[in-house]
C-alpha positions as CSV (number, residue, x, y, z in Angstrom):
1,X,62.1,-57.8,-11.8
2,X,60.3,-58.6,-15.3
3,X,56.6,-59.7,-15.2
4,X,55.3,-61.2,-17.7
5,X,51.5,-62.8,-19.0
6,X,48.8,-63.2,-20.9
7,X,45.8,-60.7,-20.4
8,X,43.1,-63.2,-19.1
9,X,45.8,-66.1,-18.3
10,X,47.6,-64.4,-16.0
11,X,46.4,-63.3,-12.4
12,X,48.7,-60.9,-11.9
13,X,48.4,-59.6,-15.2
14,X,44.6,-59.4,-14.8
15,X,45.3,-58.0,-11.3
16,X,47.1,-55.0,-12.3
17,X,44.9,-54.2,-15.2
18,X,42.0,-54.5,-12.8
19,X,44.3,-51.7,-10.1
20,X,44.5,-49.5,-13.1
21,X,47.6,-49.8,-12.8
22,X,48.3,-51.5,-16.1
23,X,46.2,-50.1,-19.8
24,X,46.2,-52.3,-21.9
25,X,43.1,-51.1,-24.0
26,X,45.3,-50.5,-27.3
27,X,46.5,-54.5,-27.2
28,X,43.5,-56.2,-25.5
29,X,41.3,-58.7,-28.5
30,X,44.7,-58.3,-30.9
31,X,46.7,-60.5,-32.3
32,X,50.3,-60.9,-30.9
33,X,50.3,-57.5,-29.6
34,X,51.8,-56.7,-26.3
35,X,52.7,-53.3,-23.9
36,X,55.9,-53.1,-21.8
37,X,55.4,-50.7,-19.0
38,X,57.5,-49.9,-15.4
39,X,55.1,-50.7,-12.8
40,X,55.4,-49.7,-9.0
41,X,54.8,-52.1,-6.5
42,X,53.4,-54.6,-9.0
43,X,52.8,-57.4,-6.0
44,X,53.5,-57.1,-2.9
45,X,57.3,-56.9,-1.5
46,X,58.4,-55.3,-4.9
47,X,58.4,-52.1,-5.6
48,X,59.1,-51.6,-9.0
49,X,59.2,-53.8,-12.3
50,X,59.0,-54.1,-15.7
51,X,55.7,-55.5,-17.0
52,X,55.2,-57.3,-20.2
53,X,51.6,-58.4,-20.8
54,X,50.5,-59.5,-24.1
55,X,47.0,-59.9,-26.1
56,X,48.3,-63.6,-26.8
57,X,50.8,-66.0,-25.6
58,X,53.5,-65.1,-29.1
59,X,52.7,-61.5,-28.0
60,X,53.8,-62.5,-24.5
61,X,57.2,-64.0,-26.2
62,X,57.6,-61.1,-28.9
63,X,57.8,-58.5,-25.9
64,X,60.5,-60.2,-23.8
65,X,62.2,-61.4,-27.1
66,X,61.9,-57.7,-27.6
67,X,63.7,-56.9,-23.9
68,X,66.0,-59.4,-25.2
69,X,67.5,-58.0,-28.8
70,X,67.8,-54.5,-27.2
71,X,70.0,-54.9,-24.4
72,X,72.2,-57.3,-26.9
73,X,70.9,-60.8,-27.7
74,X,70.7,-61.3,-31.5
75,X,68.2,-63.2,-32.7
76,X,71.3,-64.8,-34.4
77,X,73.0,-65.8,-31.5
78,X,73.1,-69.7,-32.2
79,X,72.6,-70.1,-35.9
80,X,75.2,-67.5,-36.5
81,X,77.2,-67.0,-33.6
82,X,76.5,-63.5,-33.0
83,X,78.3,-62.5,-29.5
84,X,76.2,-61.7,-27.0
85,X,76.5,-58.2,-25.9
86,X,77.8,-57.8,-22.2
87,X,76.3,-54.7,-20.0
88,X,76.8,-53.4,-16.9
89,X,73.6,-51.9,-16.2
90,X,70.5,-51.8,-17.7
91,X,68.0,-49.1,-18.0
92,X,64.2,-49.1,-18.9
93,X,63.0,-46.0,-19.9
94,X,59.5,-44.8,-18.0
95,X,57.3,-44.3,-21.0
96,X,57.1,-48.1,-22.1
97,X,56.1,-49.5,-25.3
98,X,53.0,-50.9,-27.2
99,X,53.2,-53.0,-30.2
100,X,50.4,-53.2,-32.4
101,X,49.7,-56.2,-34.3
102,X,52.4,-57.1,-36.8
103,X,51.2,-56.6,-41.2
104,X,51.2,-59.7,-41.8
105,X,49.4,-62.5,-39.9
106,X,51.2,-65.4,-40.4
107,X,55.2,-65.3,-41.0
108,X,57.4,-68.3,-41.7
109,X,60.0,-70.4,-43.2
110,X,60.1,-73.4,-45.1
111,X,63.2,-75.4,-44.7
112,X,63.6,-77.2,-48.2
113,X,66.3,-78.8,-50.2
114,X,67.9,-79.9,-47.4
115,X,70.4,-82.0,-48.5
116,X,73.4,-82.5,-48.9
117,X,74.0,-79.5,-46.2
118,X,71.7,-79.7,-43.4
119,X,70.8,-83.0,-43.4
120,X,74.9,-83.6,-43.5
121,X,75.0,-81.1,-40.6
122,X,72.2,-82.9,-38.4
123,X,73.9,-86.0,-39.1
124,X,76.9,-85.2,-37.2
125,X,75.5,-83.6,-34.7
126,X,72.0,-85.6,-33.4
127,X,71.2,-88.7,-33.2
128,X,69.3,-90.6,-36.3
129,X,65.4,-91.1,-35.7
130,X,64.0,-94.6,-36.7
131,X,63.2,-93.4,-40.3
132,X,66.5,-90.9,-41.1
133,X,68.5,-88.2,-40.0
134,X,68.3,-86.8,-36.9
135,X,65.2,-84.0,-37.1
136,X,64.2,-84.4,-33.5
137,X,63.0,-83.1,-30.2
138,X,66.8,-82.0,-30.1
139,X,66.9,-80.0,-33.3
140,X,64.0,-78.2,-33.8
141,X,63.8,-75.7,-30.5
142,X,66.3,-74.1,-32.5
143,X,64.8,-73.4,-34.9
144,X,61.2,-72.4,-33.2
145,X,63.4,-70.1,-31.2
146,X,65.0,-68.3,-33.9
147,X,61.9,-68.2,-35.6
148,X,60.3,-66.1,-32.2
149,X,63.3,-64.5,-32.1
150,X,62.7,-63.2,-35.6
151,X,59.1,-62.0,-34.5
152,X,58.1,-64.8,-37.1
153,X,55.7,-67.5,-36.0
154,X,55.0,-70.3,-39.1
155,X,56.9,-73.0,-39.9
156,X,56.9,-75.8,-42.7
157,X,59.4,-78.7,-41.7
158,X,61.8,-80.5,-44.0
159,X,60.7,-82.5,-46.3
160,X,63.5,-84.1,-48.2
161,X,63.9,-88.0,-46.2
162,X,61.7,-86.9,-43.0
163,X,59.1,-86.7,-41.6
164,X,58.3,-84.1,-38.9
165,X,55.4,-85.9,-36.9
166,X,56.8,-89.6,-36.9
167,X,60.6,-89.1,-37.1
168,X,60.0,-87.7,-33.3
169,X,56.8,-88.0,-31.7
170,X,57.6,-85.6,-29.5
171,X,58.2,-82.6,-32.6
172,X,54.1,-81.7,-33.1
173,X,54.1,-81.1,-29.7
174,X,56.8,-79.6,-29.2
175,X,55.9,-76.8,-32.1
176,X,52.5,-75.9,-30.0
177,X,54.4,-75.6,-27.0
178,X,56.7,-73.4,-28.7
179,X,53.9,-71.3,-29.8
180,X,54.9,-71.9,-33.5
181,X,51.9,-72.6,-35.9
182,X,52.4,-75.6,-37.5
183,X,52.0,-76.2,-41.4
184,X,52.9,-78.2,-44.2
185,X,54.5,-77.2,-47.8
186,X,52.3,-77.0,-50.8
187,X,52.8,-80.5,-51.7
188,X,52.1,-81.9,-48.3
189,X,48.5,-81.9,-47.4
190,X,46.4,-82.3,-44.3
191,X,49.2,-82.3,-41.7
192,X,51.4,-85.0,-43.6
193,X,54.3,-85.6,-44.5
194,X,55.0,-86.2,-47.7
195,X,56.8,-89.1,-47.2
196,X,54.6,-90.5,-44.9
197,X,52.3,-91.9,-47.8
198,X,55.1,-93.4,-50.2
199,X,56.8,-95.3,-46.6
200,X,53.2,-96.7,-44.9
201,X,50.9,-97.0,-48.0
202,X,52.9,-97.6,-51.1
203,X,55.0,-99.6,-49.5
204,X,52.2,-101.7,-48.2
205,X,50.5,-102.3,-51.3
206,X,47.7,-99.6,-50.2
207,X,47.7,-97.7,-53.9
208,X,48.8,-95.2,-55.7
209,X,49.5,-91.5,-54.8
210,X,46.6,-90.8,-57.2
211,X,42.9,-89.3,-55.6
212,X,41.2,-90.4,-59.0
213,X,42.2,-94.0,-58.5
214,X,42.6,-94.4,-54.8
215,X,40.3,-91.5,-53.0
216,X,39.1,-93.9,-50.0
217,X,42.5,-94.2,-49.0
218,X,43.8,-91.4,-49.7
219,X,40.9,-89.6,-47.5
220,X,41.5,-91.9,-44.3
221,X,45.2,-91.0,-45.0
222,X,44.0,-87.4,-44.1
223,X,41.5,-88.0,-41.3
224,X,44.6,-89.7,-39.3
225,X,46.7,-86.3,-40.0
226,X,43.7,-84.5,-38.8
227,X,43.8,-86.5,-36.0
228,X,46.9,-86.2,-35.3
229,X,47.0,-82.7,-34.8
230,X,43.7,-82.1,-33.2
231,X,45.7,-81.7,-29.7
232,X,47.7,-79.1,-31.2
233,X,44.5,-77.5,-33.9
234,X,45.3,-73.7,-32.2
235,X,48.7,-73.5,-33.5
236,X,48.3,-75.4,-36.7
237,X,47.8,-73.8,-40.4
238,X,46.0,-76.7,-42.6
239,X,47.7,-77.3,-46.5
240,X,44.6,-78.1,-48.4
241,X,44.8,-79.2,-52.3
242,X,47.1,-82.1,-53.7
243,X,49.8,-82.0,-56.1
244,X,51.1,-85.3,-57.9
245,X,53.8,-87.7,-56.4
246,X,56.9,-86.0,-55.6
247,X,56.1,-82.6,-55.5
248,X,54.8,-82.9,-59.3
249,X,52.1,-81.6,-61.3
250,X,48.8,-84.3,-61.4
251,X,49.2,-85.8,-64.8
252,X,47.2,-88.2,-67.4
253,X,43.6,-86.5,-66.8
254,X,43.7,-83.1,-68.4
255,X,43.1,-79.7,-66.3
256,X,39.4,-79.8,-66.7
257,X,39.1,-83.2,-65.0
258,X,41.9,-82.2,-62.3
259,X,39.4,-78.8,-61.3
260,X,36.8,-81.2,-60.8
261,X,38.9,-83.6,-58.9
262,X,40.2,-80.9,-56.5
263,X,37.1,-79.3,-55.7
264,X,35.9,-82.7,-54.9
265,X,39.3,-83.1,-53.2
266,X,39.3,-79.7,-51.4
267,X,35.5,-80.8,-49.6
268,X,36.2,-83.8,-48.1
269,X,39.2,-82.4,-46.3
270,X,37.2,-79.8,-45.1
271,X,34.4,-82.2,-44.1
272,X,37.2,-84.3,-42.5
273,X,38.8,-81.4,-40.7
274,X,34.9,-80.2,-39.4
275,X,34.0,-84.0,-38.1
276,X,37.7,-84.7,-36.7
277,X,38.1,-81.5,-34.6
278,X,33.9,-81.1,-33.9
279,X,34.0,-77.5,-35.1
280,X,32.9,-75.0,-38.0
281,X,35.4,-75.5,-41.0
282,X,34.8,-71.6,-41.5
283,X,36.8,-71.0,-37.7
284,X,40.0,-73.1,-39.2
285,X,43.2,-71.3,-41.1
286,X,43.6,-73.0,-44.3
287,X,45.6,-72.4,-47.0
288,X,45.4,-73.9,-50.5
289,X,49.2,-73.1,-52.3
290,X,49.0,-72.2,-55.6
291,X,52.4,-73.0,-56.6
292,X,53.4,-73.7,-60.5
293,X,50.8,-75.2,-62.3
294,X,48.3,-75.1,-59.4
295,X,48.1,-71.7,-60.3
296,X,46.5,-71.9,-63.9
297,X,43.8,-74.0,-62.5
298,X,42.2,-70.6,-61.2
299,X,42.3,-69.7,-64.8
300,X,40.8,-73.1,-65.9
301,X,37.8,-72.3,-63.1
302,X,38.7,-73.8,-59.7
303,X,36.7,-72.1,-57.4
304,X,38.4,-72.0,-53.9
305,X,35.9,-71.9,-50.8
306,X,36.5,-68.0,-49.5
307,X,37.8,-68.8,-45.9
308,X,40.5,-70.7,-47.7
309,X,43.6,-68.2,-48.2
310,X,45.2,-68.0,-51.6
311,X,49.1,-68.6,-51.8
312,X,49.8,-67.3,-54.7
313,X,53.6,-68.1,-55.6
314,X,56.6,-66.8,-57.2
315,X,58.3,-68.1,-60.4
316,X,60.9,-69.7,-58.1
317,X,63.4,-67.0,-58.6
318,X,61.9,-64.3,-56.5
319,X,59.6,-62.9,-58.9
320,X,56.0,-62.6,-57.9
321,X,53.6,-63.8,-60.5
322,X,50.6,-62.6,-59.4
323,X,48.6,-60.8,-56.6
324,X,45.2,-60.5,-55.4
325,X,43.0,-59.1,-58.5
326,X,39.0,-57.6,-58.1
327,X,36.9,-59.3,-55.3
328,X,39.8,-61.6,-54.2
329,X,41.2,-58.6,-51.8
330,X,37.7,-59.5,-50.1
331,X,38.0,-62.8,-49.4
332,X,37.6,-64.4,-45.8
333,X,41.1,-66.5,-46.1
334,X,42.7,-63.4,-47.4
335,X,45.9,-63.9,-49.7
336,X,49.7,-64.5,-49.3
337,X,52.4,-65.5,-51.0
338,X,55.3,-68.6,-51.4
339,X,58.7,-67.2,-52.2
340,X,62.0,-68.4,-52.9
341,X,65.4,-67.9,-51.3
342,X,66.0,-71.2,-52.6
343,X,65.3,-73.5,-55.5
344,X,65.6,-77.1,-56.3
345,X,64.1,-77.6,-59.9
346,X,64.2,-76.6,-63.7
347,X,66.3,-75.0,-65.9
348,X,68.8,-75.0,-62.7
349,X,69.0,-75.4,-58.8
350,X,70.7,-72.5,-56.4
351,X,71.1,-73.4,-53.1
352,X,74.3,-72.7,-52.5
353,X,75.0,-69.6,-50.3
354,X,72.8,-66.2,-50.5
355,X,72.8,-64.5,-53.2
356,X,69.9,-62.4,-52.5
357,X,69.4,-58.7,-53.6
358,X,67.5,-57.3,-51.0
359,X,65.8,-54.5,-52.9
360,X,64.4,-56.7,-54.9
361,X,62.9,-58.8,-52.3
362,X,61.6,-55.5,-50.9
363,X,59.9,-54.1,-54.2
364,X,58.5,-57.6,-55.0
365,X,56.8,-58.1,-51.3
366,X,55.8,-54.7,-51.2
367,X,54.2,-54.9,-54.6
368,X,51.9,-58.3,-53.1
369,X,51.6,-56.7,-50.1
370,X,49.9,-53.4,-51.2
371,X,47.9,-55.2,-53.1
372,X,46.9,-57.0,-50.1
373,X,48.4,-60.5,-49.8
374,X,48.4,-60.0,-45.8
375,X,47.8,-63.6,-44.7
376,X,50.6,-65.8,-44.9
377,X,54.1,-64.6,-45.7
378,X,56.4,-68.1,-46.3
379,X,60.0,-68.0,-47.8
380,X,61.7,-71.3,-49.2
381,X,65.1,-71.1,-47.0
382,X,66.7,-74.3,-47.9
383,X,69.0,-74.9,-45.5
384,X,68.7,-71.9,-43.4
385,X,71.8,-71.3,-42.4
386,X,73.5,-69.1,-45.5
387,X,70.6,-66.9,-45.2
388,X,70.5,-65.2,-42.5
389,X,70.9,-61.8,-44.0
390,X,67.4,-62.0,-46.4
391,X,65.7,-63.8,-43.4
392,X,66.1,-61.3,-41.4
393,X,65.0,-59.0,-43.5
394,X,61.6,-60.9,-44.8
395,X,60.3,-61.0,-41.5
396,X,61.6,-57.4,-40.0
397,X,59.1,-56.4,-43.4
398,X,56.6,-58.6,-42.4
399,X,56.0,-57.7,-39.0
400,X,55.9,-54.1,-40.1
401,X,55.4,-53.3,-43.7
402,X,55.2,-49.8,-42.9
403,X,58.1,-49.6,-41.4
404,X,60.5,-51.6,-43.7
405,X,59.3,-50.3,-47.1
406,X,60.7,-50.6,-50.5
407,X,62.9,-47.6,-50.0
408,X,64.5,-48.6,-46.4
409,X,66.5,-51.0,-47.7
410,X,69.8,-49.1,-46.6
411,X,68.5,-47.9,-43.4
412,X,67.3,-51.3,-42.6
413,X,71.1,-52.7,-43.4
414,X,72.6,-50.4,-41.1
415,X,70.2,-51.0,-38.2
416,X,71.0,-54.7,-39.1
417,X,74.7,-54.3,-39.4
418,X,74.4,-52.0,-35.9
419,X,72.6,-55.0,-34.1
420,X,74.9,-58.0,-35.2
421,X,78.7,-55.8,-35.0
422,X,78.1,-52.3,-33.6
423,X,78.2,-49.0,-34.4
424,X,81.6,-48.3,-35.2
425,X,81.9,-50.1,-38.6
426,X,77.6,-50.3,-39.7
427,X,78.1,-48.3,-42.5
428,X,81.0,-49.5,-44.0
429,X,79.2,-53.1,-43.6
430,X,76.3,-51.9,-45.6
431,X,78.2,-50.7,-48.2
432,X,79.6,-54.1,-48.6
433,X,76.1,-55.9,-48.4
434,X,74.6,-53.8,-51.0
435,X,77.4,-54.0,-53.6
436,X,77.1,-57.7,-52.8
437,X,73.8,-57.8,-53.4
438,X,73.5,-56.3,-56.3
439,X,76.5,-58.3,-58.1
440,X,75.2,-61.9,-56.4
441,X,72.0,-61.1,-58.1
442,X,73.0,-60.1,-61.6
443,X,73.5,-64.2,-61.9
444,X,72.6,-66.8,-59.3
445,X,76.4,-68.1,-58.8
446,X,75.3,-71.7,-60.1
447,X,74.0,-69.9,-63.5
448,X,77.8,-68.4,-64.0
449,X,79.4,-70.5,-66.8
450,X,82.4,-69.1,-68.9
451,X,81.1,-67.8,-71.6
452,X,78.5,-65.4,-69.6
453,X,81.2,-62.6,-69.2
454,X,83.3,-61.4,-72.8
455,X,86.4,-61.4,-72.2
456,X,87.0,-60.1,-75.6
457,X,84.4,-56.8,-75.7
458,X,84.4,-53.9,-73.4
459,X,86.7,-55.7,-70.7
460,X,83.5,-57.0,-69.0
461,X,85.0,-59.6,-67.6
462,X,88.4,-57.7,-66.1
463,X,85.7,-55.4,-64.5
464,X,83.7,-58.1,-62.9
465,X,86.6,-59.3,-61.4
466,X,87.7,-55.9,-60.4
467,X,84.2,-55.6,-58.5
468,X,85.2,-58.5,-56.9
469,X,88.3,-57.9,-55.9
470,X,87.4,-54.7,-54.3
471,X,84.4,-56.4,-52.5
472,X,86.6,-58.8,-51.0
473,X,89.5,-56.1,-49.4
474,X,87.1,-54.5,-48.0
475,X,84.9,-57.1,-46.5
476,X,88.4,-58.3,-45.1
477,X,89.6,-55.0,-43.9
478,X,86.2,-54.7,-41.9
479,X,86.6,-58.4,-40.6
480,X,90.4,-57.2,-39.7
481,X,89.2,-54.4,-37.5
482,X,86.8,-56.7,-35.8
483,X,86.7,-58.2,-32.2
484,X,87.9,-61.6,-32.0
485,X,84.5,-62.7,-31.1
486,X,82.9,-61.0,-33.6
487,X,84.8,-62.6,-36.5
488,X,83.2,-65.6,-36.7
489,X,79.7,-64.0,-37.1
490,X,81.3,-62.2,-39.7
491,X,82.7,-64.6,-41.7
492,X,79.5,-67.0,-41.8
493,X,77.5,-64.0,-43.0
494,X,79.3,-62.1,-45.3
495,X,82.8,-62.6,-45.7
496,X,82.2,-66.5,-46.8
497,X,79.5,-65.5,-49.2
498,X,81.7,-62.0,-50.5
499,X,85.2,-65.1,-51.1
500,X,82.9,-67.7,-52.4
501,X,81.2,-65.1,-55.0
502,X,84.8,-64.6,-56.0
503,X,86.4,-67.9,-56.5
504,X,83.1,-68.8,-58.3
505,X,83.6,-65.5,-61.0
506,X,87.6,-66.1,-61.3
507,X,86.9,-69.7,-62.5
508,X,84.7,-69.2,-64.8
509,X,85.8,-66.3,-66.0
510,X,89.8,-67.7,-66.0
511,X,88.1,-70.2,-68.0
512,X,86.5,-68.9,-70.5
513,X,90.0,-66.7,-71.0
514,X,92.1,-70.4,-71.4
515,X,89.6,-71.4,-74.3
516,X,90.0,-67.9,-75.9
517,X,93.7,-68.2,-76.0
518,X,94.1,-71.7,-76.8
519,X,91.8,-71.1,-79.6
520,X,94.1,-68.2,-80.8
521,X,97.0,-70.8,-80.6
522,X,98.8,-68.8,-77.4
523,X,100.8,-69.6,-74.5
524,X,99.1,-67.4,-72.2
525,X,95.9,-70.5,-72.2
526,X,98.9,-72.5,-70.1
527,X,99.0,-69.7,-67.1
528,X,95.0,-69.4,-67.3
529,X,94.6,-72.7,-66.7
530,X,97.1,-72.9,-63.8
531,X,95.0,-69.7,-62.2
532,X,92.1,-71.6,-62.4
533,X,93.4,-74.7,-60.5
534,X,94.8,-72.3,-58.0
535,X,91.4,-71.4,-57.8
536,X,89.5,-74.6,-57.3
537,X,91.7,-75.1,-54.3
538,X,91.0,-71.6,-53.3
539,X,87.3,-73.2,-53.1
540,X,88.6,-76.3,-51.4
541,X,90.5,-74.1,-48.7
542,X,87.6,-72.1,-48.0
543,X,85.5,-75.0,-47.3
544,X,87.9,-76.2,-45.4
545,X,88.1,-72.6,-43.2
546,X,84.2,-73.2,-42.7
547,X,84.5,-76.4,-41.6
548,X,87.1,-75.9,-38.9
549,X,85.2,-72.6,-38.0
550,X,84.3,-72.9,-34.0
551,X,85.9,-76.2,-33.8
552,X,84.1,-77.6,-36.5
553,X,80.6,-76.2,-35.3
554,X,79.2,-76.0,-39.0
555,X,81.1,-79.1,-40.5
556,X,79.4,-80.0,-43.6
557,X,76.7,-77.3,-43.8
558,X,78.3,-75.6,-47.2
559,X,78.4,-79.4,-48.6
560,X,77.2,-78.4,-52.2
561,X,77.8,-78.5,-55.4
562,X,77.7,-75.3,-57.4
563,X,80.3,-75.4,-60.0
564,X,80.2,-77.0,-62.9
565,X,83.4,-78.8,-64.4
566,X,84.9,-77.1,-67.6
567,X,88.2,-78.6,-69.2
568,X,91.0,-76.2,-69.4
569,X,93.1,-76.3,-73.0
């Protein structure tokens, strides 16, 4: 038998801690903490169980989640496909365990950029809302699952065509049941969508997106979200600020005007979310993003109320741009940071599949975190699915900094590799994630044009491909020595990614050889352009493989564009 509760909620939690037959003085007043201990004769009739009680309701979930991964569930058992592991017996061994609370407070995702491929995906797969595709009461346990799963606990919705409160009633509520604390991206204020303004006040002849020009409305358009969400105010993380329409920077006033207009900004939400919700602003998580040019208004003398955390974000490619500096490590709100797995903007999108360098990620988060951005941990994701691999490893560093530090990256991959495919082939997996890594990150794959590798000096390009080619026979002969029901797992996460990297290099590199040799006047241009038609279809083919993966389970997810057309000569 498992028991498992809330200390305070739960009677016969309370009752055995009461019995002395339950400490929980290491957990009790934390934050999702939680102690797993073999009880005898826990109630009456039973005499012996397991006993999960947590400081919290997540720390409730984070210890049987916990049960869960070890005897065999992946967290990535749905959005990957990850077998479940079958056992015979189960053992539980006497001494328990106690989790302390995890480094960072809040951990989440931000599921951006979603379209063509999710929003393809959820097409075919739930039913349209009134106002789009299909982002519903039916789609979103999954993720708030795999997010728990993760020992993650924030969430920022889609944004791209939805809208997460009105496209399904039911979804606010649904996220507090969940336990998932509830938030909004930096451009999306006040529990909003952003959408929400552009479909029932532009559309309605209520004004412009614009505080200087329309503030009355614009502050009644917040007191509804706030009012909205009161039910739901203990799992909900408030986006304060404003950015221009359409996730653009505020323009036409100058920065000195736009400080003043923000601060002004900044206290009537707060004064909204006080009078709405009847308490002291001061008790409320809030957040204010400082993403792009947000940023340089600290330099231009914003001053940001102190319970309100700082988000400080990265240049979009996974490069932090600044951390806390002096007195900010002091601050009630505490700092954080907004990174990127996945960009929509200028010079050039990615979005594709991952092409993530984990050390990286690791010596960049490490570096904010030292320096004590400890309050919100949020990673752009795009469409989720292709990135398992640095999701995972985001939030297995953010529950425990410690643990996972910038020099754990290879131990981490094989405890990862262990999890999702066993023990036998870990390391050899690994291997094959680092090299990929590191050669996905020396150019995001839709960066790669022709003329990036010489194929003239030092045989660069000939080696590239070489890399490659190794890469891939080895990811196959892994996926070759696989169980059947392991291969598809394998495939979505790494062998896809490790052929896709390849096709991508072979074209442009092919190409770049066809307009060197048809610029020295040769035949050989003739049989570089054929390879590189061969290799487009190799692209089609592979798309094609995913789609028709698990009877089609994923059709549509990898719709994206990420090459771009060269003629041959």
């Amino acid at each position: 038998m498992i028991i498992a509760g809330t200390i305070g909620h739960s009677k016969i939690i309370d009752d055995l801690i009461s019995n002395n037959k339950l400490d929980v003085s290491e957990i009790e007043g934390q934050w999702e903490s939680f102690t797993t201990k073999l009880v005898d004769s826990p109630i009456p009739g039973n005499s012996k169980a397991v006993v999960i009680a947590g400081s919290d309701p997540r720390g409730v979930i984070y210890g049987l989640y916990d049960i869960s991964e070890q005897i065999g569930v992946s967290p990535w058992y749905w959005w990957a496909d990850v077998p479940i592991k079958q056992n015979k017996n189960i053992w539980f061994l006497s001494a328990g365990k106690t989790q302390s609370s995890p480094s960072v407070k809040y951990r989440g995702f931000f599921l951006n950029d979603e379209q063509p491929g999710l929003s393809g995906w959820v097409s075919q797969n739930y039913a349209d809302t009134p106002f789009g595709q299909g982002y519903n009461r039916d789609f979103y346990p999954n993720v708030f699952e795999v997010l728990l799963r993760l020992r993650a606990n924030y969430l920022w919705p889609t944004v791209w065509g939805t809208m997460f409160e009105v496209d399904d009633p039911a979804n606010q509520p649904l996220a507090d049941a969940w336990e998932i604390v509830l938030g909004s991206s930096h451009t999306e204020p006040m529990m909003r969508a952003q959408n929400e303004f552009g479909t029932f006040y532009i559309n309605k002849g209520l004004g412009p997106w614009a505080y200087n020009l329309n503030n009355k409305t614009i502050d009644k358009y917040f007191e509804y979200g706030a009012q909205r969400a009161k039910p739901y105010a203990r799992n909900s993380l408030w986006t304060m600020g404003m950015r221009g329409t359409g996730d653009t920077a505020i323009e036409g006033l100058g920065n000195q005007a736009i400080v003043s207009m923000l601060e002004t900004l900044v206290d009537h939400q707060r004064n909204i979310i006080e009078d709405v919700l009847d308490t002291n602003i001061t008790d409320v998580p809030q957040m204010w993003c400082l993403y792009k040019e947000v940023a340089t208004y600290i330099l231009d003398g914003l001053e940001v109320p102190d319970d309100i955390t700082l988000l400080w974000a990265d240049d979009n490619w996974g490069n932090v741009r600044r951390v806390p500096i002096s007195n900010e490590t002091e601050r009630a709100g505490g700092s954080g940071v907004y990174y990127h797995f996945d960009y929509v903007g200028d010079p050039r999108n990615y979005k594709w599949i991952n092409t993530i360098q984990l050390q990286k990620t690791a010596e960049q988060m490490q570096l904010a975190y030292s320096h004590g951005a400890d309050r919100i941990w949020i990673v752009n994701v795009g469409d989720l699915k292709p990135l398992e691999l640095p999701i995972s490893h985001f939030f297995d560093m953010a529950y425990d900094a410690d643990q996972w530090g910038v020099d754990s990256v290879d131990d981490w991959l094989e405890a990862w590799a262990t999890r999702e495919f066993g023990s036998d082939l870990a390391a050899d997996i690994a291997d094959i994630l680092t090299r990929y890594g590191m050669y996905a990150g020396r150019r995001k794959f839709e960066l790669i044009e022709p003329f990036v590798y010489s194929v003239i000096n030092y045989n660069e390009g000939d080696a590239v491909l070489q890399q490659w080619a190794d890469l891939a026979a080895d990811a196959q002969a892994v996926y070759d020595k696989l169980d059947e029901d392991k291969k598809a797992a394998f495939f979505e996460m790494i062998l896809h990614p490790v052929l896709g990297g390849q096709i991508v290099h072979k074209v442009n590199i092919g190409a770049e050889k066809n307009a060197v040799y048809a610029n020295q006047h040769r035949n050989a241009a003739n049989d570089a352009a054929t390879q590189v038609l061969a290799d487009f279809n190799s692209d089609g083919n592979l798309t094609a493989r995913w789609d028709a993966l698990l009877d089609g389970k994923w059709e549509r997810m990898m719709d994206r564009e990420f090459l771009i057309l060269f003629p041959c000569r």
